[in-house]
N, C-alpha and C positions, 0 to 999 in steps of 0.2 A: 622519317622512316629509317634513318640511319645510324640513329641513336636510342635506341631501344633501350630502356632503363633494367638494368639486371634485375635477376627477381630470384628466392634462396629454391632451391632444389624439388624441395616440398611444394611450391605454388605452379612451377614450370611443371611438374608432374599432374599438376591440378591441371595443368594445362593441355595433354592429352588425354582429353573429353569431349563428350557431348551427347546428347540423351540418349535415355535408353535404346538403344539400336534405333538409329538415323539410319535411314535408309541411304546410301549412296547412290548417285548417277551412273546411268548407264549409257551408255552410247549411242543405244538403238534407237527406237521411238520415245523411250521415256527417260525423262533427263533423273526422275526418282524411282529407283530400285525396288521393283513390284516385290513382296513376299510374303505376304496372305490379303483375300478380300480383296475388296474394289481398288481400281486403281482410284489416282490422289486426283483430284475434283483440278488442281489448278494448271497450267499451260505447261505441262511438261516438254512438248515437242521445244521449247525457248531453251538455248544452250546456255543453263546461267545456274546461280545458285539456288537450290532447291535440297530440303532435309526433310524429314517426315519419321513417324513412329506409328510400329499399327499400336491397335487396343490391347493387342494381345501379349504383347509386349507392354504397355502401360497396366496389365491387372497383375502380370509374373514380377516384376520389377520396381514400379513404384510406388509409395504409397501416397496415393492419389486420394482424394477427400470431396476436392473439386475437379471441375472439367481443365481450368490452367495449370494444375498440377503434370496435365502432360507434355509440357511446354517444360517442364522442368530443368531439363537435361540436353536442350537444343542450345546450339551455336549460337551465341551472343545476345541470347532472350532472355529478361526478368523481368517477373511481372509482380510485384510489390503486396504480395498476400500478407496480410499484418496476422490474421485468424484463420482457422476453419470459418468457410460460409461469408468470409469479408466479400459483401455488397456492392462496395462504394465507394474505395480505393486502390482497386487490383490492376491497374494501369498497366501495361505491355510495356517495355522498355527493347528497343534495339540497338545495333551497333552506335549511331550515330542521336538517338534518339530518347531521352531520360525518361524517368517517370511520372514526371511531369507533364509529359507531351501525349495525353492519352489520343489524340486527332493523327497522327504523324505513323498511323498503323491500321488494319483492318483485320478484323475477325470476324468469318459467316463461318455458319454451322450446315450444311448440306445447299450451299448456294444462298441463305437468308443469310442477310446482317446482323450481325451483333455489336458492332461497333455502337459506339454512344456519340454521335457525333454535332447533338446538340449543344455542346462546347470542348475545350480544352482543359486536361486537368483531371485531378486526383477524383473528384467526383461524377466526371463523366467517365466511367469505367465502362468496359465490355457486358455486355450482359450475358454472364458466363454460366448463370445461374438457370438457364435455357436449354442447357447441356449438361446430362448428369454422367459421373463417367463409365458409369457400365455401358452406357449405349455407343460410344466411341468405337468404331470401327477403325476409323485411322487419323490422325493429325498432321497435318504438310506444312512447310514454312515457305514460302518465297521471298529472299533477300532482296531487298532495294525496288523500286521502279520502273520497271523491266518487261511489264509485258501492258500493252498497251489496251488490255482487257479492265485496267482498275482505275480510278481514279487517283489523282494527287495525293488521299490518304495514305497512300501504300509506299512513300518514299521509306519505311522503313522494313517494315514489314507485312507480308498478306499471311494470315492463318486460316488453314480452311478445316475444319471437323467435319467428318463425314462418319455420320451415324448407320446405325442397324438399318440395315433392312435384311431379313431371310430371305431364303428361297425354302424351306420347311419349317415344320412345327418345332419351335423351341419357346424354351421360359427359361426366367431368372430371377433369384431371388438371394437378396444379402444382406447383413445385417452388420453394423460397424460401430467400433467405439473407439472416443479416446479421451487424454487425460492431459495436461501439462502442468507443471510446476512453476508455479512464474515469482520470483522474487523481484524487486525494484522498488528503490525507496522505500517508502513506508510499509509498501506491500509485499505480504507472503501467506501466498495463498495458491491453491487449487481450482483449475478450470476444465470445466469435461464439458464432451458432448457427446450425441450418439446419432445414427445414419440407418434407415432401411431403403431399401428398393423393392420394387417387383417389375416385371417385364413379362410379356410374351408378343409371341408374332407368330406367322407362318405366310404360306401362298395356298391357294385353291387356285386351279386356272389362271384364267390370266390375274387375278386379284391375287396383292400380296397387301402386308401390312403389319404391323407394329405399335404398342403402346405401351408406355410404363411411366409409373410413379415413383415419387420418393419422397422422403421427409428427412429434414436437416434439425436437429435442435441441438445449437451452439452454445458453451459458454465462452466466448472472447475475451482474454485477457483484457486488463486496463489498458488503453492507447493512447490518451492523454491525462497531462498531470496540470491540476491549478498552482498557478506561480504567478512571480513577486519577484522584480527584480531591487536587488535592496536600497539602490540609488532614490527609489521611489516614497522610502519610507517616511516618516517625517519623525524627526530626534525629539522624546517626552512620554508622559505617560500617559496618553489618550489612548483610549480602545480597552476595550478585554484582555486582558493578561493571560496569553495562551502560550501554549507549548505541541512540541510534535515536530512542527517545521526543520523541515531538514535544508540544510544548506549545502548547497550544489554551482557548480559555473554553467552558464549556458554556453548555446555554441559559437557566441563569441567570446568567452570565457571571461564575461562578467559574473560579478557573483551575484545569484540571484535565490530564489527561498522555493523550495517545492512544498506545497500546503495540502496538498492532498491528489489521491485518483480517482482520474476522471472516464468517462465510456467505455464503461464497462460492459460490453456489447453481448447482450443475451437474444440472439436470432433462433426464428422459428422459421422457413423456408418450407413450404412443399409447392412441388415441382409433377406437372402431368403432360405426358406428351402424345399425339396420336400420327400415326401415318399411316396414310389411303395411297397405293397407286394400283394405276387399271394399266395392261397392256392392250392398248385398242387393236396395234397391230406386231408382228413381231418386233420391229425396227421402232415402235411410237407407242411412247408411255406418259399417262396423265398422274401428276404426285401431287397431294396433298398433306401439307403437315400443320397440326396446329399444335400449339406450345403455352402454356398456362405459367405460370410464376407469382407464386402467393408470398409476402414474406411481414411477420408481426416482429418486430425489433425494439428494443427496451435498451435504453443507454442509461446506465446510476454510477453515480459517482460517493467517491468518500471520503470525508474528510479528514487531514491528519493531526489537525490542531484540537486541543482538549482546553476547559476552560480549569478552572482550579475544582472543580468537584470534578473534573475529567468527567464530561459530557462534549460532546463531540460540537465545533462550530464551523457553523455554514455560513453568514454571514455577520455584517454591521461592521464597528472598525475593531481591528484588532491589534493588539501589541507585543511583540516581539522583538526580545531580549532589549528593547528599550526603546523602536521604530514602531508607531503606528503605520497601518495597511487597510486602505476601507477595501471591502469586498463584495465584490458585484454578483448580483444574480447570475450571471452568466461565466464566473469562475469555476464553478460547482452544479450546473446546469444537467435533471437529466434532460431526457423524453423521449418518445415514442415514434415507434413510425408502425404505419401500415399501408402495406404496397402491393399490386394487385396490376402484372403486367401479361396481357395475350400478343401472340405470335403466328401471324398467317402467314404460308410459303405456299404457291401452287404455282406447277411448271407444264407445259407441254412440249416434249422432247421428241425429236426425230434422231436415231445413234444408228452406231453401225459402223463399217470401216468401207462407206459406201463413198460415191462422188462429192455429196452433198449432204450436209448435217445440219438442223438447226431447230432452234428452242426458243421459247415464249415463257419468262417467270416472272412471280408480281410476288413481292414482300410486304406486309405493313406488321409496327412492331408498336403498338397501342401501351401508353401508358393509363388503361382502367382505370387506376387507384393507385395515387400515389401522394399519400398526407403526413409529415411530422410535425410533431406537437411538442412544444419547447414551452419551461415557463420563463415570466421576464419578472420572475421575484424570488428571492431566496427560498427553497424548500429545503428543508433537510433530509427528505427521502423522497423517492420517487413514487411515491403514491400520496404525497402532501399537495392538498389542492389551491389555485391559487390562479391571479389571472398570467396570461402567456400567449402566446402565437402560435397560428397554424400555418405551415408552410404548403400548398398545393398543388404539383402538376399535374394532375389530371389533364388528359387534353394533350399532353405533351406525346412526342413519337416521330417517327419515320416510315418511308414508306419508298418500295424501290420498285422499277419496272424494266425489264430486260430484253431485247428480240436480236439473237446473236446468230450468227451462222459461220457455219466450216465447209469448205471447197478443195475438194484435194482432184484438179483436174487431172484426167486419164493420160498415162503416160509422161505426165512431170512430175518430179519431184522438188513438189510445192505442196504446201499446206496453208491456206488463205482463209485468215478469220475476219471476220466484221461484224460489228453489231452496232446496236443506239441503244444509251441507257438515260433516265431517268433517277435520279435519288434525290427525295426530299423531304425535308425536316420542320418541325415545327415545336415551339418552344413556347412553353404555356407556362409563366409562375404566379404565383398570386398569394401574399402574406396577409390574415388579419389576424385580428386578436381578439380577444373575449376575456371573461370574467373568472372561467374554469377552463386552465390548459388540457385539462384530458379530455373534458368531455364539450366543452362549448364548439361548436361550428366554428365560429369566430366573424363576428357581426362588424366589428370594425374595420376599415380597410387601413391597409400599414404601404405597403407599397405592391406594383402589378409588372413584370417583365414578361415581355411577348416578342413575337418576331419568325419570320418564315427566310428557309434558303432553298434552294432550288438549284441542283446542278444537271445539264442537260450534256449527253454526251454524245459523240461518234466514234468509233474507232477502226483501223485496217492495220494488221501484220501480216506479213507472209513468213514462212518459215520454209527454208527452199538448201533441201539436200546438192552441195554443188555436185561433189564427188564425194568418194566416199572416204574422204577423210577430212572435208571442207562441208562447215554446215554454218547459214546463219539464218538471221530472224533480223526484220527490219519491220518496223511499224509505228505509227503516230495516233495520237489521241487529239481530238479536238470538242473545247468543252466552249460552254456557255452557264456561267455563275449568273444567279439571280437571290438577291435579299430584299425583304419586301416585309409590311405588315407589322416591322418592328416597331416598338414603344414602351416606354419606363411609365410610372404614377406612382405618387409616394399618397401620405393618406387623405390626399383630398379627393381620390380614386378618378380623375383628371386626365388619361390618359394621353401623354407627349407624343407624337410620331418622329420617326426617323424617315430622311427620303431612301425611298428607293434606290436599290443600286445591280449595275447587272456590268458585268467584263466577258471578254472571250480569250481562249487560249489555245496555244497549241502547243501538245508536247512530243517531241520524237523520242526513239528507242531504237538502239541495235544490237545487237548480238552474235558473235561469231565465235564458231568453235573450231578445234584441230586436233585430229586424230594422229599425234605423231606415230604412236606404236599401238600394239594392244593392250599395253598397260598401260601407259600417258596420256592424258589429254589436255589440251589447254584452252580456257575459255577469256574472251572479251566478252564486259557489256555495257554498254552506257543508256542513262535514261535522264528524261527531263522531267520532274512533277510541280503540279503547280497546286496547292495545297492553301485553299478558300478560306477566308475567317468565319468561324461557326457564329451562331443565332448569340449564343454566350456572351461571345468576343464583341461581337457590333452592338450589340445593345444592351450596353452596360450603361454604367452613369449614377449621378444621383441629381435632385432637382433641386436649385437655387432661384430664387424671383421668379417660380414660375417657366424657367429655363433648366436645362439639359447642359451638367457639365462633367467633370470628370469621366469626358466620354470620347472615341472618336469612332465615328461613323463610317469613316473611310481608310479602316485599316486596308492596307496592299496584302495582298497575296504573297505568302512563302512559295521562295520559287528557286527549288534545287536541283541539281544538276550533281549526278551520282555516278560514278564509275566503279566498275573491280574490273581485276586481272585472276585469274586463276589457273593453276597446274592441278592435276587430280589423277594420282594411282590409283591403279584396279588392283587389289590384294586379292591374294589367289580367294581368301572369306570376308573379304573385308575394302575398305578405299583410304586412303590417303588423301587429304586435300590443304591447299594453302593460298589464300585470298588475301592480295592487298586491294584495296578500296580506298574509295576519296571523295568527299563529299562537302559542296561548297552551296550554301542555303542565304540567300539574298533574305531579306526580307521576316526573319526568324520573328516568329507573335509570341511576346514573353510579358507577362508582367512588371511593371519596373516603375519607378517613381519619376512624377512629373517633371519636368525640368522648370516648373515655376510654379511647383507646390512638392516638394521633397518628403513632402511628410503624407501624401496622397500615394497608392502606386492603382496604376492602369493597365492594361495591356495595350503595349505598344510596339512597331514594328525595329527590331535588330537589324542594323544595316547591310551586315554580312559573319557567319559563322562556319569556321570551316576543319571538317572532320578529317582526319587520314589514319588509318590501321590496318593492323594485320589480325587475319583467322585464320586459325589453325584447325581440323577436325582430322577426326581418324575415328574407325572402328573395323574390330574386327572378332568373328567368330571362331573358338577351337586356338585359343592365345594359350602357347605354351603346356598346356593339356587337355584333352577333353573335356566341353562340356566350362568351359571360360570365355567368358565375353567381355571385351574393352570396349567402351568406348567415351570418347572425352574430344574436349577443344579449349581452346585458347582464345581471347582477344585482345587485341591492345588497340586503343584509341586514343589518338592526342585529337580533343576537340578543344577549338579555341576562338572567343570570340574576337572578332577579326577588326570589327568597325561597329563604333554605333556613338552614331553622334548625341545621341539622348543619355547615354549615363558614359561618359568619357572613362572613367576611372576602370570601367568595365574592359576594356581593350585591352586583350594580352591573358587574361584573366580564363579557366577552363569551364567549357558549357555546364549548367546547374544537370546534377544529377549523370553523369555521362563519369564512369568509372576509367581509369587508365588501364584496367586489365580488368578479364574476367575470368576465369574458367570452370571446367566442371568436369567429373570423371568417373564415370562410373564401369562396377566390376561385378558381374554377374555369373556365378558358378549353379549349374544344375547339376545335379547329384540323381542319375536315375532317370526315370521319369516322375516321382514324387516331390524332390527337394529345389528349390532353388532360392540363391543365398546373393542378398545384393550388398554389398556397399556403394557409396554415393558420395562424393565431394562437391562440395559447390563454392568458391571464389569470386569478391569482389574487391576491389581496389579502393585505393583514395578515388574520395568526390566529394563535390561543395552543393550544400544548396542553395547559393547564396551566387547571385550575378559577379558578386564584387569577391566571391571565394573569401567573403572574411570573417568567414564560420569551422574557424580551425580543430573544434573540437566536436568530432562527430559520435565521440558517446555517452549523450544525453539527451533528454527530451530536445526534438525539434534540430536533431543534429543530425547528418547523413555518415554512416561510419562506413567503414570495410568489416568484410568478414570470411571466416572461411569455416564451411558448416557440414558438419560429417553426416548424412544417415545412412540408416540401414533397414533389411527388408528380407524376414526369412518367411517361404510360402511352401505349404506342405498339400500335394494334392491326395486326399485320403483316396479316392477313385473319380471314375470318368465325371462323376457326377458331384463328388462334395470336394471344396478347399477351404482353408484358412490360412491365413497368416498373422503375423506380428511382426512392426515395423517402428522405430524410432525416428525421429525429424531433428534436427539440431541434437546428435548424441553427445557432440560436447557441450554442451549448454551452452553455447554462444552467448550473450549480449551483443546486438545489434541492432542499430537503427536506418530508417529512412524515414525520417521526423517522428512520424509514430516509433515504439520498438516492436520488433521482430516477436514470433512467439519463441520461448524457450524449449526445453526437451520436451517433445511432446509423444506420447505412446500412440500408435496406433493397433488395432487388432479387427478383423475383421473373418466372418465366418459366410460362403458363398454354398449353394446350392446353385446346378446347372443341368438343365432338361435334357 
């Protein structure tokens, strides 16, 4: 902490930021700074850190495409969007916690789950696609561990969305386009998409409600390239005598051959949402939300080798500049998907600023349909038919259940929560094959992964005003993990079981605040999560003799212990804030190669990893003239692994994905009441993706680079009723990667109608 590595002028400026107006803390009741619409869904009475954005601010200021896009511009948040409408990679990353870690964080959207927390990892992604961003009412962040309302997930961070609801008749309707220019390697080419919505709501009596549409159709840049590293070639003239091949170092800066692009991701997403609440009584409201998610997805690839009549080649062996290379089906592989997810939320709430408060809500998030279709033989185009596999989870999902209450007895100043939660998952896959990848069912079995978790919970905090400049919050969680019903089967459809496994836990939390002055405050928090191995993680494996290896069934629980410190000015328009933090994770579940098979890798548990850094944040309204808004932040994290007696070399070495600085800054001028004009910075730092950091060259395919990415965002409201705007993403064309590459300059333009 005492050695903070210097950074040039320009980045430390990058460094007061953070999204578009973050709400600051306030003193009073609410630790996040009310200023339009509902207050923020998560534990504000907890003296700790907390940031948040309304909508209304994410429609004038960002250009927002998807619902993470309002995450943008928060304190120490990125979340790995490769495209417009990326599915199945948008991973949440926090202070302490990469992109790779998509378990190590939680995202509901008005109290329902979206977290994906049937495994760890780039494809169990948020299901963000649940959330469209017109309907966004406000976005909260809660940093670290802290309140004893969440499970272990939340050691990084909790995101809560809280969507529309009116209390009168309104509609909305938008229509949106864009375009990007993307060059790389072989490729130079144009990718657009385009966006409608529609909405409406209102209330009659005590009946209010809301529902809206939308449609996404994406074209995604290329995100992976087929390669060849050249060591592998074999010296003569065997193969096709091809050309194209570009030669490039990979990110160990070997030299290796890029042969072509690959997923080239053409998404078609529509998205329907409905909410029902009745007020049975002033004080008691029944809500209903259901949530549809439809998405047809087409991956093609292209190849950049030409044979001597320059005809393009997809497979067989080939030769180059004097090295044969045979080339696998799955080099150049496209396929398909179609997915088809519903979302049930129903609550029964007792509110009010009465004695006693308390609520009943049940989640299930159903995987309807969910099939990709891969061939397993060379095609040259994606509509070349052939036989290939079907990949299945149907069946798969979660499902939550909650009875929580608040007690604020008469004449104390205490605020007493407790509830029991329920959350649990279920993990359904199942691979065959067939004759025709596009259209066969797939009649052969190839392999079956299954398996159920179960987390049971309690929880009690008090939050107890001492004096009036002394506040804390003291609370524990105690959980009961259960994994059950697990099993792998490779094609003899044979099903292996795993035993059974069930732990308990307990986690404490405290937090105390001090009101030095009326501008200063200083906050303590510490928390303990214990953070379960997913369905994913445990039952993995492949089958030998009829046995179960490459597996272990009894990973330990990641078990972190996370502190901050914070000071926070109150700006006559604005706050001032500065958090160090420290974070030491026992137990860390990573991928990593066997220690008596090197050439295998598993997940397996890191013996200790431990984080410490500083946050910086500020904003403020009416900055040097009318009608200017700042605001920005800073991060710096030295994460390092600490111990791990499974890959030795790795000790000393910095956590995969976990940048040494971040920042983001954004300048917002309104001109009127018609105009407002944004610029946007966004900053990332060195980082490895590689345990052993000896992936030095992070820009290229499968390389994690730094980068620092300008946009901009001019909105013109014609009257009460019509806007548009025009907005750019990467205005300097960046090149950047996190193994996939980043999109380039991309246009946005959007035209709204409001009731």
């Amino acid at each position: 902490m005492n050695n903070l590595p210097c950074k040039p002028l320009a980045v430390m400026l990058a460094a007061m930021g953070a999204a578009a107006s973050m709400v600051s803390p306030a003193w009073a009741d609410h630790v996040v700074q009310i200023t339009a619409g509902r207050p923020t869904s998560l534990p504000a009475q907890i003296p700790t850190t907390m940031e948040g954005i309304t909508g209304v601010q994410v429609e004038d200021r960002i250009n927002a495409s998807d619902a993470e896009d309002a995450l943008k511009y928060l304190p120490s948040l990125n979340v790995r969007k490769r495209y417009i409408g990326d599915y199945d990679h948008a991973v949440l990353a926090s202070r302490a916690s990469g992109t790779g870690n998509s378990a190590r964080s939680l995202v509901y959207a008005d109290g329902i789950l979206l977290s994906n927390l049937l495994g760890n990892g780039a494809t169990y992604t948020p299901r963000w696609g649940q959330v469209s961003p017109e309907e966004i009412e406000r976005a909260d962040v809660l940093y670290g561990p802290f309140s004893a309302a969440y499970p272990g997930n939340s050691v990084g961070a909790v995101v809560d969305f809280q969507t529309r609801m009116p209390d009168k008749l309104e509609a909305h309707v938008k229509l949106s386009g864009s375009t990007q220019g993307f060059r790389q390697y072989g490729t130079d080419s144009r990718y657009s998409g385009g966006q409608a919505s529609a909405s409406i709501g209102g209330r009659s009596g005590a009946w209010s409600w809301w529902t809206g549409v939308s449609r996404l159709d994406s074209n995604g840049q290329p995100i992976a390239f087929a390669n060849k590293l050249v060591t592998t070639g074999k010296e003569g003239n065997e193969g096709i005598a091809v050309t194209g091949a570009i030669a490039d170092k990979n990110p160990n800066n070997a030299d290796w051959l890029i042969l072509g692009a690959t997923s080239q991701v053409h998404t078609v997403q529509d998205h329907a949402k409905m909410k029902l609440a009745y007020d049975i009584a002033p004080s008691l409201r029944a809500s209903y939300t259901l949530g549809w998610w439809k998405n047809d997805a087409v991956r093609t690839s292209s190849s950049y080798l030409r044979d001597d009549a320059g005809n393009p080649v997809y497979g067989g062996a080939v030769n180059v500049a004097g090295r044969s290379y045979g080339l696998l089906a799955s080099d150049f592989a496209p396929s398909r998907g179609a997915l088809e997810h519903v979302m049930h939320g129903l609550s029964l709430k007792q509110s009010g600023r009465g004695v006693f408060e308390w609520e009943v809500a049940a989640s299930l998030y159903d995987y309807a349909r969910d099939q990709v279709r891969t061939p397993t033989v060379a095609v040259p185009n994606p509509d070349t038919r052939g036989q290939g596999n079907l990949t299945d989870m149907g069946g798969s999902g979660w499902n939550t259940l909650t009875v929580r209450g608040v007690w604020r007895p008469n004449g104390m100043a205490h605020t007493v929560e407790f509830g029991v939660q329920r959350d649990s998952a279920q993990l359904r896959t199942r691979v065959t094959s067939g004759a025709d990848w596009m259209d066969d069912a797939g009649s052969k079995p190839v392999s079956r992964f299954v398996g159920d978790t179960r987390l049971t919970s309690i929880y009690l905090q008090d939050t107890w005003r001492i004096t009036d400049v002394w506040k804390t919050t003291l609370g524990v969680r105690g959980e009961h993990w259960q994994a059950f019903g697990g099993g792998i089967a490779n094609s003899a459809d044979v099903l292996l079981l795993f035993k059974e496994r069930s732990e308990s836990s307990w986690s404490p939390k405290a937090a105390l605040a001090y009101r030095a002055s009326d501008d200063w405050s200083l906050k303590a928090s510490a928390g303990r999560a214990v953070r379960n191995p997913t369905a994913a993680e445990l039952f993995q494996g492949s089958i030998v003799n009829n046995a179960i290896v490459n597996s272990d069934p009894w990973l330990r629980a990641e078990r972190s212990w996370t502190g901050e410190l914070t000071a926070e000015r109150q700006l006559e328009k604005g706050s001032l804030r500065i958090t160090a933090f420290h974070e030491t994770t026992r137990d860390a579940l990573y991928s990593q190669p066997l220690p008596a098979l090197p050439t295998v890798n598993t997940v397996q548990n890191i013996a200790r990893i431990r984080t410490h850094g500083l946050e910086l944040s500020y904003q403020q309204d009416e900055v040097w003239l009318h009608g200017l808004s700042l605001t920005g932040s800073a991060t710096y994290a030295d994460s390092i692994i600490a111990s791990n007696p499974a890959l030795l070399a790795s000790v000393g070495k910095r956590q995969p994905r976990v940048p040494d600085w971040r920042a983001v800054l954004m300048a917002s001028y309104h001109v009127g009441e018609h105009w407002t004009s944004t610029i946007g910075l966004r900053y990332s730092g060195r980082q490895y993706g590689s345990l052993l950091n000896n992936d030095p060259n992070g820009m290229t395919y499968m390389g994690v680079s730094d980068y620092l990415v300008l946009d901009a965002r001019v909105r013109y409201r014609f009257n009460r009723q019509w806007s548009g705007s025009v907005g750019i993403d990467n205005f300097n064309n960046r090149k950047y990667w996190a193994f996939h590459p980043y999109t380039q300059r991309t246009v946005v333009a959007e035209l709204k109608f409001d009731l």
